[in-house]
C-alpha positions, 0 to 999 in steps of 0.5 A: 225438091224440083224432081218432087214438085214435078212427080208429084204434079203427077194425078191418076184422076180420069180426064173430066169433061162436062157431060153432053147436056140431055135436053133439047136443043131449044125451049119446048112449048112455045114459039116466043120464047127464045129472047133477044141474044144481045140483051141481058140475061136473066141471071144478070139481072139484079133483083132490085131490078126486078122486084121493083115495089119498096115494100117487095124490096125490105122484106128481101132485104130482111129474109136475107139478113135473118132467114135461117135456111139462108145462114145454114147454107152460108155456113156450111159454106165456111165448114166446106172452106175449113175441109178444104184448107185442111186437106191442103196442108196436106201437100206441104210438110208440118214442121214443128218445134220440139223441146224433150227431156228425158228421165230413165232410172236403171237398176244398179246393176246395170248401170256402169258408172255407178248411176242410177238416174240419167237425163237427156235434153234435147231440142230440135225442129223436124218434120213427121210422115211427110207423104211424097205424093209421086201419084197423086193421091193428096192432090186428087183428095184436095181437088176432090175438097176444092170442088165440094166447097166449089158446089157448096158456094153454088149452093148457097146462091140457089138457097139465096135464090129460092130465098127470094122468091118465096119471100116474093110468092108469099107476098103476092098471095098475101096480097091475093087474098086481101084483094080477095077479101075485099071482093068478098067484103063488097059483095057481102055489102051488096047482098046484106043490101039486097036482103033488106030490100028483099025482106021489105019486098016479102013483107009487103007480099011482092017477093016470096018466101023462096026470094027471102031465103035464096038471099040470106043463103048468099049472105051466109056464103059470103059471111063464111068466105069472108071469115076464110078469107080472113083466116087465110091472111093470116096463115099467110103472114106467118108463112112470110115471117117464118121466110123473113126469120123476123117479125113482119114490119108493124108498118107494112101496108095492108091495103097494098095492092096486087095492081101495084106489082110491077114485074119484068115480063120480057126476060130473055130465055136464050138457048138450054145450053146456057143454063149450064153456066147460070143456074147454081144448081147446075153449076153445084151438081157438076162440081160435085160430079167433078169431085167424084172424077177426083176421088177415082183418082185417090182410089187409084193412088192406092194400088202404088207405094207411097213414100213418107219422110220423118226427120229432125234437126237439134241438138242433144245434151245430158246437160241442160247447160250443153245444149247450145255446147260445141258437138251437141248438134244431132239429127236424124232421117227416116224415109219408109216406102210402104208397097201395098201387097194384101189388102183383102180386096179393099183398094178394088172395092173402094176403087170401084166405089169411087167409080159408081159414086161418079156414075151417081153424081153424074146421074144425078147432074144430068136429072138437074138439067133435065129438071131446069129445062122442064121449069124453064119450058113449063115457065114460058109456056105459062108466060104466054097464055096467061096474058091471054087467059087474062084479057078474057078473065078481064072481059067477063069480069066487064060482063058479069058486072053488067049483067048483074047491073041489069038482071038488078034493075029487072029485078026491081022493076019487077020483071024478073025474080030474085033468082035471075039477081042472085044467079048473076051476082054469083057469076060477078063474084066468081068472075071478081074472084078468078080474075085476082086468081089470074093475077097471082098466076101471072105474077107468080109465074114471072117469079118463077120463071125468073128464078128458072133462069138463075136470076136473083143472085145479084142485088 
């Protein structure tokens, strides 16, 4: 039995190593973006840490328990360990219990003394097409399972993952677009405000007729973005239900703010390399490549001869009674070599099947890469000039508001018309609606980023 646990620790499979990532040595499109080495990665990071805001936070913890991508995932996780477990068996011999009574009726003229009915009883334990595997193929198949639930498990965390940002980007764009409609709701106020003004103005022949309607069109525009708006939010409350697999919490604040997301800015990048060992995908495409290589090793097993054993020990009786009796004992052993000599060129194909599967995978894992590097270079990239593209929206929402300020005080006193107003209210509202734009891009953007880089996992 030790000569057949160390032939048997014997494998075809083709030595693996990890592929040489086909990607740059450092991020591209930005200078900023290599990150402290020392300090904690991303992936590291827990996402309490980093969605911060309570009501961010319960609506994770609710599309963790209930979404339903996110129960797929862990069961096929469990489905993957059964596959695994079962070819494992595999590698040892099934022993079963048996208990066999035998009833045969002969003819008469046959039999020679003088019956017709005999009975046999036996009972035993044995063991049945128990495959020595001298090359490897059991094991090459189970490392093959091991890895798939290996990939499964990794696949799970990135469901995980990508659960908890889209739960996090729905949020923001809920609260995007009721920030949007409050903007809209004020500047609505404004112009109803500024109608009646311009009403009374053309009723006492001071404003024309083409004042008059320049206002209600921009009171009718800000009535027909407010009901979008409206039907907006709403869409997005049933996309973030739909994420969350339960009903949106009745207590969820409305009037929260997109000012009050508070998101880790400075995450550590670190080198492209380092995605190899933290990104679940990444990480589930190799293992199914590691699952191919594996599978070349069981075609390869196929060309050599196996061997199977099938045996039993007991005891037999024509008596029921003499089972247990003095010289009932019995067994019986019956080892099979089977040689494959003509299979029609199946093991060839299914060897060379086995190969291109892997040259799949491995296209396949180098395409991962590549796109985690390009989510990561694009992510940086974005981190560092939407901070800029903020303080300049910031600024000429500073300036719009005071030249809507003025050209309104020109207006009244006379000065100017009512097209100078409107003209400037419009570049207000634009510069309002572009800068809650902004807003959501940035914090989206750290979202994303934060998932590039494999962090959400964690708790």
């Amino acid at each position: 039995m030790a000569a057949f646990t160390v032939i048997g620790a014997c494998t075809l499979e083709p030595h693996y190593e990890r592929p040489i990532p086909p990607v740059a040595d450092r991020w591209s499109g930005s200078d900023k973006n290599s990150g402290d080495e020392l300090a904690t990665q991303a992936s590291e990071i827990g996402w309490r840490a980093f969605f911060t805001d309570p009501e961010m936070q319960r609506l994770i913890e609710i599309s963790l328990a209930n979404n339903r991508d996110a129960r797929i995932a862990a069961i096929n996780v469990a489905a993957a360990r059964a596959l695994y477990q079962i070819q494992r068996a595999e590698l040892f011999p099934t022993i079963d219990a048996t208990a066999v009574q035998d009833v045969q009726r002969v003819p008469l003229s046959e039999s020679r003394t003088g019956r017709t009915i005999s009975r046999i009883y036996s009972l035993g334990v044995g063991f049945t097409s128990f495959e020595l595997d001298f090359f490897g193929r059991i094991r090459s198949l189970n490392h093959q399972k091991l890895q798939q639930y290996l990939g499964l498990v990794e696949t799970q965390r990135s469901a995980v993952i990508t659960l908890i940002s889209e739960v996090a980007n729905a949020y923001l764009l809920l609260l995007a677009d009721q920030e949007l409609m409050h903007v809209t709701q004020v500047t609505l106020d404004s112009q109803k405000a500024s109608y009646e003004l311009t009403l009374l103005s053309y009723n006492e022949d001071q404003s024309t007729a083409l004042d008059l309607r320049q206002a209600e069109i921009s009171v009718h525009t800000a009535q027909a973005n407010l009901a979008s708006y409206q039907r907006q939010i709403g869409k997005d409350r049933n996309a973030l239900g739909l994420l969350l697999g339960a009903p949106i919490p009745e207590d969820l604040t409305k009037d929260g703010s997109i000012d009050s997301q508070q998101l880790l800015e400075d995450l550590p990048a670190g080198v492209p390399s380092e995605l190899l060992t933290r990104r679940p995908d990444v990480l589930a495409a190799e293992h199914e490549l590691a699952a191919a290589n594996a599978n070349i090793g069981a075609a390869r097993a196929a060309f050599f001869p196996s061997i199977t054993l099938t045996g039993s020990y007991g005891t037999s009786s024509t008596q029921l009674s003499g089972l247990f009796g003095s010289g009932s004992s019995a067994w019986n052993f019956f080892p099979q070599i089977t040689l494959p000599i003509f299979t029609g060129g199946a093991n060839t194909a299914n060897l060379e099947y086995a190969k291109e599967e892997r040259n799949l995978y491995l296209a396949t894992y180098e395409k991962t890469i590549q796109t985690a590097y390009q989510e990561v270079s694009n992510a940086l990239l974005s981190r560092d000039t939407l901070l800029d593209q903020l303080k300049a929206q910031v600024a000429l929402e500073v300036a719009s508001r005071d030249a809507y300020r003025l050209s309104n005080m020109r207006f009244q006193g006379g000065i100017d018309n009512y097209f100078a107003v409107l003209d400037s209210q419009r570049t207000l509202y634009a510069a309002q609606q572009g800068l809650v734009i902004v807003k959501l891009s940035r914090l989206q953007n750290l979202v994303t980023l934060y998932k590039a880089l494999g962090g959400g996992w964690n708790e």
